[in-house]
Kinemage of the C-alpha trace (Angstrom):
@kinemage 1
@onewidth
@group {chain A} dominant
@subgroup {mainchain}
@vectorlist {calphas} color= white
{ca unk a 1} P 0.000 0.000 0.000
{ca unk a 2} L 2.860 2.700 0.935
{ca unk a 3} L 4.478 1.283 -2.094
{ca unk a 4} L 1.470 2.175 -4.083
{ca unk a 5} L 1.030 5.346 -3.218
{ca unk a 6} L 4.732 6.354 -3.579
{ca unk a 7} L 4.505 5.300 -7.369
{ca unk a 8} L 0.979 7.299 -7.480
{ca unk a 9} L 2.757 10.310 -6.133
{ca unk a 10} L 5.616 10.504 -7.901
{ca unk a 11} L 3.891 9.596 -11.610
{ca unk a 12} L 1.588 12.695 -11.095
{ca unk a 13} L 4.281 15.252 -9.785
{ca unk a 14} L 6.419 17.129 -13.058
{ca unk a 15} L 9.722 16.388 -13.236
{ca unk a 16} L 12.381 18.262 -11.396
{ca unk a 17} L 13.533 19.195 -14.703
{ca unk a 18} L 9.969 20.221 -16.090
{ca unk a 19} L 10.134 23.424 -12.953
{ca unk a 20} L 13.773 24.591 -13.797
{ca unk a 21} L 12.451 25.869 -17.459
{ca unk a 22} L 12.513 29.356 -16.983
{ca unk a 23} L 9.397 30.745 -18.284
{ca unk a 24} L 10.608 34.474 -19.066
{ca unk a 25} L 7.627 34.178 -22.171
{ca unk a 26} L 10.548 35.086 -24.563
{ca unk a 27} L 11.557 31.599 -25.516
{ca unk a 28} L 11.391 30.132 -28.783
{ca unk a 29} L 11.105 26.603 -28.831
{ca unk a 30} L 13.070 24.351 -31.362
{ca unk a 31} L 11.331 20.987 -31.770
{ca unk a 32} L 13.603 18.886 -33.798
{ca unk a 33} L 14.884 15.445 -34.238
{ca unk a 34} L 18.531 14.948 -31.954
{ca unk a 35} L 22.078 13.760 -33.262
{ca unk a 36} L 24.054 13.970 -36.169
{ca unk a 37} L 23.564 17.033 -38.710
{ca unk a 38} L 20.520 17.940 -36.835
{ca unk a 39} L 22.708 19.282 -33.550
{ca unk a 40} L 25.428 21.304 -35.662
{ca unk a 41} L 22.094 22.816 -37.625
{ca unk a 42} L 20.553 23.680 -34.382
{ca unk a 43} L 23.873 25.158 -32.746
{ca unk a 44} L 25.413 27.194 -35.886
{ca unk a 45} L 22.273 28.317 -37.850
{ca unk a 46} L 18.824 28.305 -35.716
{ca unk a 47} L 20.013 29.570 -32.243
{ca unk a 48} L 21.765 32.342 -34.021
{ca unk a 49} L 18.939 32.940 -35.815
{ca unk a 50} L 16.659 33.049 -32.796
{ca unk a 51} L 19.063 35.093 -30.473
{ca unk a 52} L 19.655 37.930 -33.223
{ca unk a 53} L 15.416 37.862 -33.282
{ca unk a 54} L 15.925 38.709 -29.313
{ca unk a 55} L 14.605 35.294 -28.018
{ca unk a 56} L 15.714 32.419 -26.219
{ca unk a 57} L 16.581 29.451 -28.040
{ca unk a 58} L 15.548 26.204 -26.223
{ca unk a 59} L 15.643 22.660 -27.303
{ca unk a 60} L 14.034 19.540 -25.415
{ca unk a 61} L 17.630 18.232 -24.809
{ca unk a 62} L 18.925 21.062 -23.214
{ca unk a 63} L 18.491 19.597 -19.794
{ca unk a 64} L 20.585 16.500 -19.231
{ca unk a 65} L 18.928 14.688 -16.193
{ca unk a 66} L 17.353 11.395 -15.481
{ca unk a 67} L 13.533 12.742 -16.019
{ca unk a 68} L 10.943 12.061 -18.622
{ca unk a 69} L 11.189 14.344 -21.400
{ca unk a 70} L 7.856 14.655 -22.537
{ca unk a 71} L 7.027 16.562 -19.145
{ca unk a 72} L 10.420 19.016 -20.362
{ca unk a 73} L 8.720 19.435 -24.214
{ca unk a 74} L 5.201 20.456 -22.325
{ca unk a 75} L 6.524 22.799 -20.216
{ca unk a 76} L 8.565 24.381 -23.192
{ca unk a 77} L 5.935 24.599 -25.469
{ca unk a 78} L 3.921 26.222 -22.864
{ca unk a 79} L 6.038 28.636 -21.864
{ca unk a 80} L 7.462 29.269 -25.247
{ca unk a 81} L 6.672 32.863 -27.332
{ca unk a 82} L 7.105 30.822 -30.250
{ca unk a 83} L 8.057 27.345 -31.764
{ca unk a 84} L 10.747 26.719 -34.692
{ca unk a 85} L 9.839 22.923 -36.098
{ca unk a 86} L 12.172 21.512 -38.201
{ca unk a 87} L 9.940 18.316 -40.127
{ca unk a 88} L 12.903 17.289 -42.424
{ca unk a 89} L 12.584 13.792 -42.196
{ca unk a 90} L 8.905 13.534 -41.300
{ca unk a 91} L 9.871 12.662 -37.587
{ca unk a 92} L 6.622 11.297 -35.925
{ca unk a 93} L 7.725 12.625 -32.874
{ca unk a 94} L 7.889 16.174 -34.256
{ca unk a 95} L 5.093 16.145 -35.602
{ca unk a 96} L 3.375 15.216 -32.041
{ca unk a 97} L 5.236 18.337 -30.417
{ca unk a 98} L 3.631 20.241 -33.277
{ca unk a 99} L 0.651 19.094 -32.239
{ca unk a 100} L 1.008 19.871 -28.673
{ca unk a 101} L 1.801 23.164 -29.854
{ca unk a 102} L -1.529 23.674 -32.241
{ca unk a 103} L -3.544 22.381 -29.318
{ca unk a 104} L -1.619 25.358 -27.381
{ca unk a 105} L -2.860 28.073 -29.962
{ca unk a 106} L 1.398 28.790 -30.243
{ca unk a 107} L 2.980 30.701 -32.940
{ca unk a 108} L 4.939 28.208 -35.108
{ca unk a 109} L 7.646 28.798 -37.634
{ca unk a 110} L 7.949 25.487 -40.150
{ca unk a 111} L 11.160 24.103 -41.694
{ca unk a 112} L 11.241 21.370 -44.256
């Protein structure tokens, strides 16, 4: 039973990670697949892009810590001014981001 309610309590809290993301509302979130040409894109041409438009540039894998991601994407597209997609490769999971972001009413900037 304690065990039980441990696991309930710690499924339905946000990650640690999730209440770091500063929220200063002038974030622009890059939703993007990770690794190879896709990193030296992000780092050399979108952030910047993004800093010279006087945002933040933010990427899910900014935070490297032992917590669900999805909760760190949510709480970035919340808090984000704006969202930068990248759908070269027709990555399913950016594509459900994007969503997350349409359901959000957010701004969105798309790359193919």
């Amino acid at each position: 039973m304690a065990t039980e309610k441990a696991i309930e309590k710690k499924t339905t809290q946000p990650s640690q990670g999730a209440a770091m993301i500063k929220t200063s509302g002038n974030t622009c979130f890059t939703i993007m697949p990770f690794g190879g040409w896709f990193d030296e894109y992000y780092t050399s041409i979108y952030k910047p892009a993004i800093i010279s438009a006087g945002l933040h540039p933010c990427r899910a894998d900014d935070w490297y810590r032992p917590s669900a991601i999805v909760n760190d994407i949510w709480a970035y597209t919340k808090s984000a001014k704006l969202i930068l997609a990248d759908l070269t490769g027709k990555n399913p999971n950016v594509f459900y981001e994007l969503g997350l972001a349409h359901a959000l009413a957010k701004p969105a900037i798309l790359i193919a």
